[in-house]
N, C-alpha and C positions, 0 to 999 in steps of 0.2 A: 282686759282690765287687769292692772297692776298687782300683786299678793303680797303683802311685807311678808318675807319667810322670820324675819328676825329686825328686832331695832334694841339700839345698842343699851338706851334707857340711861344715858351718863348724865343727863338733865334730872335725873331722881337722885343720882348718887352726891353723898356730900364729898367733899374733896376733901384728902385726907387718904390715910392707909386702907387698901385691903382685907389685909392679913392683921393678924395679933400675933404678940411675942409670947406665945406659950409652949416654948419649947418641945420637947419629941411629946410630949401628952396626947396631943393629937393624931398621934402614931395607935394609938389603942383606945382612945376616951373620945367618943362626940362630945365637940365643943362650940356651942352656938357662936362663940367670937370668931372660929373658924370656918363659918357655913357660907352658902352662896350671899352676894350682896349684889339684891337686885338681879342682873341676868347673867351675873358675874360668879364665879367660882375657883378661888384659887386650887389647881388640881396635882401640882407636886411641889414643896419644898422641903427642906432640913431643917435643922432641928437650932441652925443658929439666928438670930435677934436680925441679922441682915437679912436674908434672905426669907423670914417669915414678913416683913416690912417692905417687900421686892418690889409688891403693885400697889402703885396710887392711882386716886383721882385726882387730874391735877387743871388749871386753867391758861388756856395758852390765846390770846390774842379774844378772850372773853369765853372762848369755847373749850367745852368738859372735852379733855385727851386722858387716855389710859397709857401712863409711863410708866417702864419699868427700871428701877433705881439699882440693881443689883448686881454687882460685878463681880461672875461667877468664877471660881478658881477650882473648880472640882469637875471632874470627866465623867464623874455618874449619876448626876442631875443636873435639870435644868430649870430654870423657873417656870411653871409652864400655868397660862390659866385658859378657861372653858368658860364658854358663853353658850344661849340658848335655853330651847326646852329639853330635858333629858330622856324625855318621851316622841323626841322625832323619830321619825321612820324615814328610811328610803323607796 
């Protein structure tokens, strides 16, 4: 019998940004506009308005895709996001 380890949930999320433009703050202040959305979690950007706006939801031939808009120019990050339970085990 089958186990879903993980289902992606882009049918809950509304289309639209990710991330919030709230600059480095989130660097030292929990910010609920910054938290996970749905099974999603943006897990590294900077501190500029692009790259906080990097992940959308967005709809492509009716069906929720996760794009990333963000065209990086910097060698010591990346946009990177995190799906899942944070309490998986191996």
């Amino acid at each position: 019998m089958p186990v879903v380890l993980f289902e992606d949930g882009f049918g809950q999320l509304r289309t639209g940004s990710l991330g919030s433009p709230v600059g480095a703050h989130a660097e030292y202040h929990y910010l609920p506009e910054v938290g996970p959305k749905g099974n999603w979690a943006i897990s590294t950007f900077v501190s500029s308005i692009p790259s906080q706006l990097a992940w959308r939801v967005a709809r492509h031939r009716d069906q929720p895709v996760l794009l990333q808009t963000y065209q990086n120019k910097l060698a010591h990050t990346h946009p990177m996001i995190v799906g899942g339970e944070e309490l998986w085990a191996d």
